[in-house]
Residue, then its C-alpha position, 0 to 999 in steps of 0.5 A: x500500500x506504501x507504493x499507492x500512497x506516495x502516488x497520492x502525497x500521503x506518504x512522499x515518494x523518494x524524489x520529493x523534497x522537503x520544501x514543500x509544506x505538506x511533504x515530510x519523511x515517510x512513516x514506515x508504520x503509520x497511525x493516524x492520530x487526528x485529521x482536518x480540512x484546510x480551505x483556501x481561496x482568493x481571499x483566504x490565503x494557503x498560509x492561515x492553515x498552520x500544520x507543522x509538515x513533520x506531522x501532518x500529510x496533505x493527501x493530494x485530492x484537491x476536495x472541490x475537484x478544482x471546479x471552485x475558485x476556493x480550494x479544499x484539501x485533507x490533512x491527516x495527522x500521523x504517528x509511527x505506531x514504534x513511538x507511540x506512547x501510553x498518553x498518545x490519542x489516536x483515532x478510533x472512529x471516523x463519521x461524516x455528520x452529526x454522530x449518533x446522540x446514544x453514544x456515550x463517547x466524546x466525538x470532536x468535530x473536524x471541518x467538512x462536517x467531520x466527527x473523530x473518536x480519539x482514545x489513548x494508546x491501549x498497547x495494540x492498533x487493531x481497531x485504531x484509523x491506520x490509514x484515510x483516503x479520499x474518494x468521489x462520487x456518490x457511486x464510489x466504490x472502494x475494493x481494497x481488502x478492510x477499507x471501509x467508505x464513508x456513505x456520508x460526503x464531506x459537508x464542502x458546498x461543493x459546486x451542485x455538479x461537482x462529484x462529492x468527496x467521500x473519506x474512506x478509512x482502513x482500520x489496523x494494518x493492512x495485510x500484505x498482499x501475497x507474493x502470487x495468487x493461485x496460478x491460471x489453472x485450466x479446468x478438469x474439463x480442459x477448458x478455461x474461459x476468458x471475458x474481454x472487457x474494453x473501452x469501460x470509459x468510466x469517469x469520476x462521477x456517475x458521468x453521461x450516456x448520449x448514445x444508449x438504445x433500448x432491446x428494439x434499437x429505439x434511441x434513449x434518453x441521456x442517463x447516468x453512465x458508469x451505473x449502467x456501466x457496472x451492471x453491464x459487466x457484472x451481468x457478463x460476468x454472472x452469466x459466464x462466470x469466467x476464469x479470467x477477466x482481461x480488460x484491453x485499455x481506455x479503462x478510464x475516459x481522457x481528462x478525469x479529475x480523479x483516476x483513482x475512483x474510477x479505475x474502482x468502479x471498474x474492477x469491483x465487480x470483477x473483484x467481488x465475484x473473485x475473479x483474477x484479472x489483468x489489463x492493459x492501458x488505452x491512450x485515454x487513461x493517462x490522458x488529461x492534466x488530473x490523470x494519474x499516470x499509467x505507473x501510478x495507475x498500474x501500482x494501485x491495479x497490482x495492489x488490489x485483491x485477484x490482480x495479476x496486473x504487472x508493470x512489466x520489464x523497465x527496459x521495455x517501453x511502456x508500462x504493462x509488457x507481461x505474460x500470464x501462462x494458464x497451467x494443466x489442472x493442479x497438481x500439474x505445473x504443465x503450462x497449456x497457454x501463454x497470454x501476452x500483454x502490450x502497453x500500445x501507448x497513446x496518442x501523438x502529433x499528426x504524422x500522416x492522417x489524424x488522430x495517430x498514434x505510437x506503434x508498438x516500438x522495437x523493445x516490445x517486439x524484442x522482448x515479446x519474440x524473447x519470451x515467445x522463444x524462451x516459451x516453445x524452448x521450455x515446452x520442447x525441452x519438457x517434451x510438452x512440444x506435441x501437446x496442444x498449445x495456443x498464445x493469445x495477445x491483447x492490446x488497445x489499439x488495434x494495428x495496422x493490419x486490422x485496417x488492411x483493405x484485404x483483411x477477410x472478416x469473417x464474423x462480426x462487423x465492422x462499422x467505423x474506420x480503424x483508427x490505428x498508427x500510421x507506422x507499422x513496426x511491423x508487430x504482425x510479423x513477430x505475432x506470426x513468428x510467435x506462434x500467436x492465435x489470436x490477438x485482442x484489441x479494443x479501441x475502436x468501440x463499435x467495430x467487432x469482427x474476428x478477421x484474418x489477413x490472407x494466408x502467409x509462409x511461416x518464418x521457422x522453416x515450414x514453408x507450409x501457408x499458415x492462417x493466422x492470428x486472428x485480428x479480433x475486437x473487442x467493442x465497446x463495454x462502457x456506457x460513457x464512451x461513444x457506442x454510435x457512428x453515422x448517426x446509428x446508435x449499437x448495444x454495448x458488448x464484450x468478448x468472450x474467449x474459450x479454450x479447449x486444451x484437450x482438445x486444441x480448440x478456441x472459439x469466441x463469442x460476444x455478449x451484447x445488451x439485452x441478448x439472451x444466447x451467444x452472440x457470433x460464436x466461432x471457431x478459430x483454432x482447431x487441433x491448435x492449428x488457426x482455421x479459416x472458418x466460414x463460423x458455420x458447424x461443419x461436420x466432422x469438427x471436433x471444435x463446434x459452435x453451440 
């Protein structure tokens, strides 16, 4: 929780100094002993709150969301719990609002309508306030293992439209995340099933939908987004009940004032169904001057509870370059699977049309070719070579090659131009060379074909034409990004992706709004071999579509 929390200011990160008023040393076991909101604005200066910086933490949430000429920010005044002291008061209880009349206890009240019940130091912190973190809107989440939301907001008068502020508070110490979860495991029946969730766009606040449409196409009016959002993918989610939920970038929509909160609202429904996950940055989510970076992003994804989220190699450029392997049934320790991650980077000056974007650069190719190889070495090494076994890719934006005139689209639609770099880095090749089934993108939110580029030699000595990988879509999940192109309006949708390892089969399929059956179901890999199927049953198959 340390690396989060030098994000936010509460805890200074090494680079900062100390000449700032809010940054002091960082407390290695820190007790919250008292807390306050200062206010300042044109005519109150910053420098009529007096905190002495060796003792209080500034968190750096701006508490209006920078949507008032005043600004509000909250202090936490901390303790390293090795020097506490029998007289030492420390927080027990934390209330936003007048606090219950019963209670016999001695509630002092803080700005912002806040309440603290302090009592001495009894020798142990189990119930003591460790820890208070901000976060906005009247629909935030906090999914963090013994944290607990205030229902009540700060008491601010905030601007009407501006998302209320919210304290959220763990009590005792945080229990340390474990060095690794349970591995990826294939089922007893060999299969292991994938839900790809992209472009969720959630925003601070419950946001706006513009473009919904209801279960006959007929257009909706405006509504709240991120709300419909959650329901959506926790509806996905409850019917596939998946064994893996990827998201593929734009978790968050460009400019919001708080990443913190969204990025919340996004995994608490995968978390609370416990279910792993990973993801991938889309170029919206680091974007905007509030955005936390995606370092910054990716430390709070890592920390969380079913998270398989990594940061991946410094040398490699951009944040997110990692690999899952998905093992044989346990005890096994045979892996069947390898699912690649790529940070696809984000938007840059017009080059050749607009928008452009960053390709996937050198490094990544390198590292991605490096692994790939190190893969089949171990699998031949093992004798695990004859064995049936598919890789996967996933990624945001979609390269060049899914906009190729001569891409076979064999399912699904495509609805809107892709909007891919203009330079080709030639990633497609080193996909091929890799072994790769299929690769994933987002990005484009209405688009949702599976496609192949016309059959091409492989580069390892079989100079037999191979299919593949197939170029799939996602679409668009989220209700506060845009789901309409040409004036038409399109349901939301997700992926979902199912391997077969006895068999070597993977098929994919969509859920949309309001369907109840499987939505483009299709074969794409037979006998772990990519096929170039029509997405018709044929007979004979050992790989069908229900």
């Amino acid at each position: 929780m340390l690396r989060a929390l030098e994000f936010f200011g509460v805890l200074p990160s090494k680079a900062a100094t100390s000449s700032t008023s809010h940054t002091t040393a960082v407390i290695a076991h820190p007790v919250v002993t008292d807390l306050t909101v200062c206010i300042s604005s044109p005519t109150v200066p910053p420098s009529t709150c007096e905190l002495d910086p060796r003792i209080w933490h500034r968190v750096e949430k701006e508490l209006y969301l920078y949507t008032s000429q005043q600004r509000a920010w909250l202090y936490v005044a901390l303790a390293n719990e090795e020097e506490l002291v029998a007289e030492d008061l420390l927080v027990m209880d934390i209330r936003v609002g007048e606090p219950n009349p019963s209670s016999n206890h001695s509630w002092e009240s803080r700005p912002g309508g806040i309440w603290v019940l302090r009592s001495k130091f009894s020798g142990k912190i189990d119930q003591a306030v460790t820890e208070v973190d901000v976060l906005f809107g009247v629909d935030a989440v906090d999914p963090r293992p013994q944290w607990t939301l205030m229902r009540s907001s700060l008491q601010l008068n905030a601007q009407p439209k501006a998302p209320v502020a919210k304290l959220s508070v763990l009590r005792g110490r945080a229990k340390p995340r474990p060095d690794a979860w349970a591995a990826l495991r294939a089922r007893e029946d060999g299969k292991f099933k994938i839900v790809q969730i992209s472009d969720t766009h959630m925003v601070t606040g419950v946001g706006v939908c513009k473009d919904a449409i209801d279960a006959h196409g007929n257009d909706l009016p405006e509504s709240e987004a991120d709300p419909l959002t959650v329901e959506f993918i926790g509806k996905v989610l409850d019917v596939e009940k998946p064994d893996l939920v990827i998201l593929t970038g734009d978790q968050l929509h460009h400019n919001i004032p708080d990443s913190q909160s969204a990025l919340f609202k996004v995994v608490a429904p995968i978390i609370e169904r416990s279910i792993p996950f990973a993801a991938v940055f889309g170029n919206h989510d680091s974007e905007g001057i509030h955005a936390l970076p995606r370092a910054a992003q990716m430390s709070i994804l890592e920390n969380l509870p079913f998270s398989l989220c990594e940061s991946g190699p410094e040398q490699v450029d951009g944040i997110g370059n990692f690999y899952l392997q998905v093992l044989a049934p346990a005890p096994s320790q045979l892996p069947l699977s390898t699912l690649y991650f790529l940070d696809s980077h984000g938007q840059i000056p017009r080059l050749i049309h607009n928008p452009d974007y960053e390709p996937i650069k050198q490094s990544q190719i390198d590292w991605f070719l490096n692994a790939s190889q190190a893969q089949r070495s171990a699998r031949e090494k093992d004798d695990n070579d004859n064995r049936f076994y598919m890789s996967l890719a996933f990624l945001h934006i979609p390269l060049p090659e899914f906009g190729y005139r001569r891409l076979s689209i064999r399912n699904g639609h495509r609805r809107e131009p892709t909007e891919s770099p203009s330079f080709n880095s030639r990633f497609y090749d080193a996909l091929v060379k890799g072994g790769i089934s299929a690769l994933g993108c987002g990005h484009d939110h209405v688009n949702d074909f599976c496609a192949l580029l016309p059959q091409q030699t492989q580069q390892d000595g079989d100079q037999t034409p191979q299919p593949g990988p197939w170029l799939c879509y996602g679409g668009g999940s989220g209700f506060g990004g845009y789901c309409s192109f040409g004036g038409k309006r399109f349901h939301r949708r997700t992926r979902v992706w199912e391997l077969d390892t006895n068999t070597g089969c993977l098929k994919t399929w969509k859920r949309v709004e309001y369907a109840t059956d499987r939505v483009n179901e299709l074969v794409l890999v037979e006998s772990g071999a990519v096929i170039d199927s029509p997405g018709e049953e044929d007979e004979g198959r050992r790989c069908v579509v229900s």
